[in-house]
Each structure stands twice: as structure tokens, then as C-alpha cells.
C-alpha positions as CSV (number, residue, x, y, z in Angstrom):
1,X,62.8,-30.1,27.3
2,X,59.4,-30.6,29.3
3,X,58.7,-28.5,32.5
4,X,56.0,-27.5,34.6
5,X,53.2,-25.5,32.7
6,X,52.1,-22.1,32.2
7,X,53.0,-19.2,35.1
8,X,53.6,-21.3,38.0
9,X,53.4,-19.8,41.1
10,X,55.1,-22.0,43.9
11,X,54.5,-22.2,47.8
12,X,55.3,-25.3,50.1
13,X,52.3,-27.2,48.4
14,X,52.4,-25.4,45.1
15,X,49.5,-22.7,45.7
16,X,48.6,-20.7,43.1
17,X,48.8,-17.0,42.9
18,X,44.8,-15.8,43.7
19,X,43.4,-13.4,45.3
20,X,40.4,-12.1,47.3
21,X,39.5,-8.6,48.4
22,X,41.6,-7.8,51.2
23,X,42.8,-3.8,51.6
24,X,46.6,-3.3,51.1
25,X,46.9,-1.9,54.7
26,X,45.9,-5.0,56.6
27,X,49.2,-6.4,55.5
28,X,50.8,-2.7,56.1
29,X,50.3,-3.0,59.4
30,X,52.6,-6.1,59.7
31,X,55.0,-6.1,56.5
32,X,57.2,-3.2,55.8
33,X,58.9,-3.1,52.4
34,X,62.2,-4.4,52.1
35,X,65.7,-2.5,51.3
36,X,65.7,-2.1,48.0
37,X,69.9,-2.7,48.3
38,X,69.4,-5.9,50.1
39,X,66.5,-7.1,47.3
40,X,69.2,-6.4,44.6
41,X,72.0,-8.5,46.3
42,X,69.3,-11.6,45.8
43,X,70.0,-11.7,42.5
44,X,74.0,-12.0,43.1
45,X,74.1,-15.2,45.1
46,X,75.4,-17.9,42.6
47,X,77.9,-19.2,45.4
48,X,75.1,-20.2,47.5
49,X,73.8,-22.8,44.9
50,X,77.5,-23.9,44.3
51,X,77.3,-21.7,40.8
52,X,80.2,-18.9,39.5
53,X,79.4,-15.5,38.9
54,X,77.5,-15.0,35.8
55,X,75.7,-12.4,33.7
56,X,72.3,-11.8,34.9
57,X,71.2,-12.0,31.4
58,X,72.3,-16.0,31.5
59,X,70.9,-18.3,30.1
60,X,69.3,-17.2,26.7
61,X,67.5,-20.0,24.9
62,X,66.5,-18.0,22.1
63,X,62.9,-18.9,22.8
64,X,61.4,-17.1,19.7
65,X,64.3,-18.8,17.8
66,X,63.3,-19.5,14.2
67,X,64.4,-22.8,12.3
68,X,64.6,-23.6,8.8
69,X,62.0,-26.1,9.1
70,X,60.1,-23.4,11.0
71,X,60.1,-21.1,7.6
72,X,59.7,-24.1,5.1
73,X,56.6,-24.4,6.7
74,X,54.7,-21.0,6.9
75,X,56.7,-21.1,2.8
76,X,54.6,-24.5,2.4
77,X,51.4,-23.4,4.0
78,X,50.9,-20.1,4.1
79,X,50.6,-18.0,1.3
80,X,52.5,-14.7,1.2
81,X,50.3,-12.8,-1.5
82,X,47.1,-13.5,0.7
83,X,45.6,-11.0,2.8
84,X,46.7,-11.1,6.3
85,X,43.5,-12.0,7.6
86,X,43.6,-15.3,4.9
87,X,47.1,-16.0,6.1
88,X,45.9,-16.1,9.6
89,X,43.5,-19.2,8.6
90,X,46.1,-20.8,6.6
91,X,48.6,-21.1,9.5
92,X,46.3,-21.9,12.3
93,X,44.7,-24.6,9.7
94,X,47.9,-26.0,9.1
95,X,49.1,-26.1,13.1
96,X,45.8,-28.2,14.4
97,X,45.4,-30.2,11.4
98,X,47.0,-33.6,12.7
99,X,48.3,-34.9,8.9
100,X,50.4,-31.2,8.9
101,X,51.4,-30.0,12.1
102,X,48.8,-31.3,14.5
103,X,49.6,-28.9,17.7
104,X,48.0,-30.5,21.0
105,X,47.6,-29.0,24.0
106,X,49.8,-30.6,26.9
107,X,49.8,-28.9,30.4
108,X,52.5,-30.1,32.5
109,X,54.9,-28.9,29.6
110,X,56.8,-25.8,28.7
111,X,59.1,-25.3,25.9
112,X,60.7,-23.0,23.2
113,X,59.2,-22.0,20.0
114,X,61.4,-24.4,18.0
115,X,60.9,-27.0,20.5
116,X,57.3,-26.7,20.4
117,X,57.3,-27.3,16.7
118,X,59.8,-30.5,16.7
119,X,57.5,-32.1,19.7
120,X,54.1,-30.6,19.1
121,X,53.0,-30.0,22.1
122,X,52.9,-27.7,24.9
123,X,51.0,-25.6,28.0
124,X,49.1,-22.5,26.5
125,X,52.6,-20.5,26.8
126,X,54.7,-23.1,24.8
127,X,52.0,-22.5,22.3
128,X,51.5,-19.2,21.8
129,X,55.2,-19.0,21.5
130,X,55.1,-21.3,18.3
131,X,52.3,-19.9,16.7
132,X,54.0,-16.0,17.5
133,X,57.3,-17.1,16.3
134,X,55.2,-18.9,12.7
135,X,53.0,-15.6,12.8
136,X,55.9,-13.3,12.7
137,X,57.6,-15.0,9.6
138,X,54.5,-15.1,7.7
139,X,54.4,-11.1,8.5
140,X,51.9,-10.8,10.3
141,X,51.3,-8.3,13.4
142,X,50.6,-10.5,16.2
143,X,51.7,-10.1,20.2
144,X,51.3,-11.9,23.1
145,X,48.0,-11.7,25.5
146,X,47.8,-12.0,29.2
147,X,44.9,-12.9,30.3
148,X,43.4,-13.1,34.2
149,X,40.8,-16.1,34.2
150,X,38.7,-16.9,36.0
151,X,36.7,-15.0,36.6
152,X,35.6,-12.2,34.4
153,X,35.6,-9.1,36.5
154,X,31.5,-9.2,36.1
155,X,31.6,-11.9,38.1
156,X,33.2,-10.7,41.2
157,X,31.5,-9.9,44.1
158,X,32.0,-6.9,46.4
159,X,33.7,-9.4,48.5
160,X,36.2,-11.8,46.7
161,X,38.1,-12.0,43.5
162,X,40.6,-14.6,42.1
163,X,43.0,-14.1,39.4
164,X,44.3,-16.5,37.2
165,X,47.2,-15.4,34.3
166,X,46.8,-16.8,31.3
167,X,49.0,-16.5,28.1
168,X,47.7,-16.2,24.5
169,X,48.3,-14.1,21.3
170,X,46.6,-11.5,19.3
171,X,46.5,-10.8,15.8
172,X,46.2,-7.0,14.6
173,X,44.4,-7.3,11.3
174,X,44.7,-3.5,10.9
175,X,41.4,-1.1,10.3
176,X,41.2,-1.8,13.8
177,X,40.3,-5.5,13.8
178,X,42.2,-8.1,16.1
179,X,41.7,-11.7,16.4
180,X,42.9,-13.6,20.0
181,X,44.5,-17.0,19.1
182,X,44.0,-19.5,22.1
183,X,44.6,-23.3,21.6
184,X,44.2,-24.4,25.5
185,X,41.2,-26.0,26.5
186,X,40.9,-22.7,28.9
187,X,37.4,-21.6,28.3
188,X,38.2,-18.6,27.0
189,X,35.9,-15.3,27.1
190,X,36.4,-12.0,25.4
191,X,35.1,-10.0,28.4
192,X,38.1,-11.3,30.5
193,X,40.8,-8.7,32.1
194,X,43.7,-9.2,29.2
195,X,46.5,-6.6,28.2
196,X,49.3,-6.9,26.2
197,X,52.6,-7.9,27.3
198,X,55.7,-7.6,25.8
199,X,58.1,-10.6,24.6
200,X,60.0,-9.8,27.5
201,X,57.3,-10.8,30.2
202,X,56.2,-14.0,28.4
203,X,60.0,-14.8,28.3
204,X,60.0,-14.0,32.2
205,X,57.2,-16.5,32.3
206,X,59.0,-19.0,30.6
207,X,62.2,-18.9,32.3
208,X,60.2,-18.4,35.8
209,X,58.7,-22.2,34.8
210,X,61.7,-23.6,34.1
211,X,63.1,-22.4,37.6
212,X,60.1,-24.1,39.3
213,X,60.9,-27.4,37.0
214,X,64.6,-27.1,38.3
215,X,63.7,-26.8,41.7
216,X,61.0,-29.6,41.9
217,X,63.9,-31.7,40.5
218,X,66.2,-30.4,43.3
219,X,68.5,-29.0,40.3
220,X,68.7,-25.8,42.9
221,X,71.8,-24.6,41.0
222,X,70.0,-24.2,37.5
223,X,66.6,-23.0,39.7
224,X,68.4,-20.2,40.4
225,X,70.1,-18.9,37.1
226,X,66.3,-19.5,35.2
227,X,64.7,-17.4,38.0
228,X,67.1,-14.8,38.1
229,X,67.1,-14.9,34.5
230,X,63.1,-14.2,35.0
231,X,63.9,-11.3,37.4
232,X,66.0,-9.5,34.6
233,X,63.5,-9.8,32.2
234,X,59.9,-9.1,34.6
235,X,61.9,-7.4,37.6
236,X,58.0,-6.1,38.9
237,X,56.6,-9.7,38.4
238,X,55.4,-10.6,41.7
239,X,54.8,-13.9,41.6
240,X,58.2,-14.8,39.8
241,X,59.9,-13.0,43.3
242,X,57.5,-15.8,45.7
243,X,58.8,-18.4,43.5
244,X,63.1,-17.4,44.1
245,X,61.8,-16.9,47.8
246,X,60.5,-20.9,47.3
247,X,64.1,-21.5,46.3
248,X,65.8,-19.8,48.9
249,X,63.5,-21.3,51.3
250,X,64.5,-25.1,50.4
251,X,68.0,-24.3,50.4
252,X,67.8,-23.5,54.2
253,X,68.6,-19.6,53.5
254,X,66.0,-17.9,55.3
255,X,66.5,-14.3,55.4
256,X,67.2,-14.4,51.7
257,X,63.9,-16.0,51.3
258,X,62.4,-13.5,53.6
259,X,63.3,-10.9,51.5
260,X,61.9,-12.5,48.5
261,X,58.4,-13.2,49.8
262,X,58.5,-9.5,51.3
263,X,59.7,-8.1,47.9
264,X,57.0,-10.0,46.5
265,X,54.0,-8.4,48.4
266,X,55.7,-5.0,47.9
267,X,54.7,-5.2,44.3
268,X,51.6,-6.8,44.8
269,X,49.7,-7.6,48.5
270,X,47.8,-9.6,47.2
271,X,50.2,-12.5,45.8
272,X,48.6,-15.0,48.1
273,X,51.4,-18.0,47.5
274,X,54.1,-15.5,48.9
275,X,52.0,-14.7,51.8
276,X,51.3,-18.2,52.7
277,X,54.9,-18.9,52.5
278,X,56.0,-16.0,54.5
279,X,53.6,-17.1,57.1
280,X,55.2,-20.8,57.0
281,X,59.1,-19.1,57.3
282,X,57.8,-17.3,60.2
283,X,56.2,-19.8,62.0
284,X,58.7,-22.6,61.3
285,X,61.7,-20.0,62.5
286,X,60.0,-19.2,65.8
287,X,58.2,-15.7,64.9
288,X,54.5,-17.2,65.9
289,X,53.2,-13.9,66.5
290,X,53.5,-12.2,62.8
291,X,52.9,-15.9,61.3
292,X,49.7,-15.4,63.3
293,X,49.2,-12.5,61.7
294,X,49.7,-13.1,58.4
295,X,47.5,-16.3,58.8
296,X,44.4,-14.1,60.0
297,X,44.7,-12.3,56.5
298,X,45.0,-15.6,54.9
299,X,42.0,-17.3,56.4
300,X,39.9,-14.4,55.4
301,X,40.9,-14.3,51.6
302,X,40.2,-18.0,51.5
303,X,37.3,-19.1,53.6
304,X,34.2,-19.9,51.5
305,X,35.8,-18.3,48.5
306,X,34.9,-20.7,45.4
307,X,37.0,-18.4,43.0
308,X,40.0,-19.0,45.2
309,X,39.1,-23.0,44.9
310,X,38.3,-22.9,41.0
311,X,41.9,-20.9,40.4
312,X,43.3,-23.4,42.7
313,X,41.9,-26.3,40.3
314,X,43.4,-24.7,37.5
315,X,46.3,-24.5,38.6
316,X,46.7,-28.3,39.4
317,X,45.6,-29.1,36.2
318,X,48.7,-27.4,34.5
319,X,50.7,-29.2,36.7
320,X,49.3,-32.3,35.5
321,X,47.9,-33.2,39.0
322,X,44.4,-34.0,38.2
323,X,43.1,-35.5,41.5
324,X,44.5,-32.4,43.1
325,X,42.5,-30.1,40.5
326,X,39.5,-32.5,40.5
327,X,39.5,-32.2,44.8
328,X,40.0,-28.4,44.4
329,X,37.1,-27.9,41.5
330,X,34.8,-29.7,43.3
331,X,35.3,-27.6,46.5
332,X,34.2,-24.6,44.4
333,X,31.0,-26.4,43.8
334,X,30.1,-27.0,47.0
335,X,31.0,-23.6,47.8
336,X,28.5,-22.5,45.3
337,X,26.6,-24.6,43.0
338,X,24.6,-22.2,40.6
339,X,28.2,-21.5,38.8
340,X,28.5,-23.0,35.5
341,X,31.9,-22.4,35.1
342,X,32.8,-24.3,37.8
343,X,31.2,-27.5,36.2
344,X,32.1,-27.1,32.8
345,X,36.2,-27.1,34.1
346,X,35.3,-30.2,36.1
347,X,34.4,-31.9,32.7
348,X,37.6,-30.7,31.4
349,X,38.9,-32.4,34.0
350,X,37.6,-35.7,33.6
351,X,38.1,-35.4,30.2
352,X,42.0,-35.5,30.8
353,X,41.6,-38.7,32.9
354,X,39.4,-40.4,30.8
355,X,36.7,-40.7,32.3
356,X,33.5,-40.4,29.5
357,X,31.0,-40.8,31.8
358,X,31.9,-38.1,34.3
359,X,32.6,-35.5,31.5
360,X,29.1,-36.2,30.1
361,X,27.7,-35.6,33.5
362,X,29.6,-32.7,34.2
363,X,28.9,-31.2,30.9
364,X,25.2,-31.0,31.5
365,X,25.3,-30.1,34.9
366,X,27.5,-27.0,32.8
367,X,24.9,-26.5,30.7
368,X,21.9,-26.4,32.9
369,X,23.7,-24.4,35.2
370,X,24.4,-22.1,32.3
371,X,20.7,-21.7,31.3
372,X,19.9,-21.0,35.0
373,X,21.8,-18.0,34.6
374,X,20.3,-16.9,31.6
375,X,24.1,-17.2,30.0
């Protein structure tokens, strides 16, 4: 089953979850929090998508689900009297190697663990659920690694910052030695903001982009029961709140969605994509005043803000919308051209689409960039 990659964050034009420096209490002044009674009746509304009551722990797709074929082949390739750190090699070897398992990574595509292994491919989530399901059955101590690219905090100045979630896995080796296991073409960096999340979040994540697969397919009625199914499992995930306010939104029920996008900023202010849509409900229902508002604080986090462009760009790209990331990328540039970061994800870019001569180009634009900085 193929859905939009990685942790989606809808608005009206699919905006991405970034953010810039802005103080909680400029949106204070204008947003109050919402009831927390009312915010827990959002997650009962099945009649309004034409769906019956159901659990709130519905549906369960067993994403970590392990096959037979799944164990036959850490039994094949990995072998158990190694040391964990030689078992480690052996699986990864045998997922990228393309005459075993031959793992590629697809964004645009999310899927289970078991799926993931029958059609090998996947967004960086779909991934790191395969290998963490293989790790697990070949014993080793492994857990899943959000990560907030780009960029690294060292980066940031005193005036912006842009925040990107990312989903890999880590290995505990014990005596204290870890290895992360990324197969994206994310350029990864150690020094990143990362934590560890439990199977529950990555789930939420995974459910959360099927919702915005069901709703981009105007399958509202699904949409609903995979986001609610990501609100039982990340009930304080932001950006998973802005995307059932999305939903609400399309359906026409606008104080539901109202009290999405404001649950949303209550847990994090700033969740730009629930911002922008709040600002789009208000002005479209009349209330030009606090749309105004909320727009002021918008246009501030995103004027001349490159990171806000570059997070953008990524987040087109696991969509699968290449011009839209390649427009977005090369905003940041012109924004600020001494960041090699900025280049090196355009040559991703072109990569994708094909286009040899650009990636070249774009490469050792990265690279001189890079040396300019003394990188």
C-alpha cells in the first residue's frame, strides 16, 4: 500500500511544519487554548465522515509485523553466534545488496514493515521500520531515531530556525557504543537535534501519513480513523492535530477544524502549517481581523528565511513533487548563497529527475561552497 512519505504535515498547499524564532506570546496575545472537553470530542466524530462508532485504537496494521519470510531471512543472512556488532553488517549488507534484498529509497511511499520487505522500497520511515522489525529478530538492541534536519542547531542564527523531523534507527552495541542506521539520501549529520522515540510515535507517524494519503484521495472516511488512530498513539504530536484540522477543514466543518489548528499551537506555537491554516479558516469565514493577525506572525517567520525555504524543499521532495522542491531549494539559494547545504539537496534533487548535468553542477557548487566554509 503506497502513501505519501515520511511525517507529512498538511496545510491548504501542503506546507511543511518549520519554524523561525518567533516568542510564544505573540500568538498569546491572539489564540487562547482550547477546551480541553471540546478537543476530546474531536476524536468521536465518525458520523461526520459517514463512519460507525469505533475503538479509538482502530485500525491496527501490525506495522512491526514479522513474516516467515521475514525470519528466513535474518536465519539465511545473519548469523546468530556473531557478535552483535558483526550481525549489524551482515543484515544491512544483505538489505542494500540488490542480488539479496536490494532496499531502495522511494519518497512518496509509506508502508509496513512486511510490506516494505515484499516491495522493497519505501520513505526513510517505511525503512527504518523494516530494518527495526529484521534487527529485532536477529536480537539486536535497536530503536527508532527522530531526527530535526536541517539545520543543525549550530547553524541557526539568533534570528531563525527551521525544523525538519526525520525518522531513522539506532543500534546499541552495549559498552556504550551506538551506531545510527539511515538509508535516505537525507544528508545525514551526527551533530543534528535527534532523540529517541518510542514505537508508539513512529507508529503515530505512520498512521498520521496514511491519513494525509486518505485525504488527498478524498477517502475522508478512512482519513479520519488513520489520524485518530495517530492521535491515540502521539496524543501531544502537534503536527499530527494541524493535519485532522486539514480534514475537518475539507469536509466544510469549521469549528471542528478550528479547534484542531488551535489544539495544535497549544502544544507547539510554532507549528507553522496549523498557523497558516488557521489564518486561511479565519479569513475565508469572515474573521479578517485575527486572520490579519495571525498573518503578521506568519510573514515574519517566513520572509528572507532560507531554512524555512530549504525545509520547504524537503518536504516536496517526499512528496514526490520535484519541481515544487527544486522552486523551493532554489529560493533558499538566492536567499543565501554561501550555504552548502542548500546546493548539495538541489543535486539530490536533480538526481531524482534525471538530470546528470545539473547534479554535476550542483554538486560542485556543494563542494566549493563547502570549502568556503572551511567544512
Amino acid at each position: 500500500m503506497k502513501h505519501p512519505a515520511k511525517t507529512i504535515i498538511l496545510s491548504a498547499t501542503l506546507l511543511l511544519s518549520s519554524a523561525c524564532s518567533t516568542q510564544p506570546t505573540q500568538l498569546e496575545q491572539f489564540i487562547a487554548a482550547p477546551d480541553n472537553d471540546a478537543v476530546a470530542q474531536l476524536l468521536h466524530q465518525e458520523t461526520l465522515f459517514n463512519r460507525q462508532p469505533a475503538p479509538l485504537n482502530t485500525p491496527d496494521q501490525h506495522i512491526l509485523a514479522v513474516t516467515a519470510e521475514m525470519r528466513y531471512f535474518v536465519n539465511e543472512h545473519v548469523p546468530p553466534v556473531l557478535t552483535p556488532r558483526a550481525r549489524l553488517r551482515y543484515l544491512v549488507d544483505a538489505m542494500v545488496r540488490p542480488q539479496q534484498l536490494g532496499i531502495r529509497y522511494q519518497p512518496g511511499i509509506t508502508q509496513s514493515a512486511a510490506d516494505t520487505f515484499d516491495d522493497p522500497q519505501g520513505d526513510c520511515l517505511s525503512l527504518s521500520l523494516l530494518f527495526i522489525a529484521l534487527a529485532r529478530e536477529a536480537k539486536l538492541d535497536v530503536y527508532f531515531n527522530e531526527v530535526s534536519v536541517p539545520p543543525s542547531w549550530e547553524m541557526l542564527s539568533n534570528s531563525s530556525s527551521a525544523i525538519y523531523k526525520h525518522i531513522n534507527a539506532v543500534v546499541d552495541l552495549g559498552n556504550g557504543q551506538r551506531e545510527v542506521i539511515d538509508f535516505s539520501v537525507d544528508i545525514y549529520d551526527y551533530r543534528y537535534p535527534q532523540k529517541r522515540v518510542s514505537d508508539d510515535i513512529a507508529a503515530a507517524q505512520y498512521y498520521s501519513n496514511l491519513g494525509v494519503g486518505a485525504l488527498n484521495s478524498k477517502n475522508y472516511g478512512d482519513a479520519y480513523l488513520y489520524l485518530r488512530r495517530a492521535l491515540y498513539l502521539g496524543p501531544d504530536e502537534a503536527y499530527i492535530w494541524g493535519n485532522l484540522g486539514v480534514l475537518f477543514r475539507r469536509e466544510g466543518h469549521n469549528d471542528e477544524a478550528e479547534l484542531a489548528f488551535l489544539k495544535a499551537l497549544s502544544l507547539d506555537p510554532e507549528e507553522s502549517a496549523s498557523l497558516s491554516n488557521l489564518a486561511r479558516l479565519y479569513r475565508s469565514s469572515g474573521r479578517k481581523d485575527r486572520a490579519k493577525q495571525l498573518e503578521q506572525v506568519i510573514e515574519s517567520r517566513q520572509r528572507d528565511n532560507p531554512f524555512w525555504h530549504y525545509s520547504r524543499s524537503r518536504a516536496a521532495f517526499e512528496r514526490g513533487d520535484y519541481p515544487q522542491a527544486l522552486n523551493s531549494i532554489k529560493r533558499a539559494i538566492r536567499l543565501d548563497k554561501n550555504e552548502y547545504r542548500f546546493y548539495q539537496f538541489a543535486a539530490v534533487i536533480f538526481r531524482s529527475q534525471g538530470n546528470t548535468d545539473k547534479y554535476h553542477e550542483y554538486g560542485l557548487k556543494a563542494a566549493h561552497a563547502k570549502l568556503k566554509q572551511g567544512k
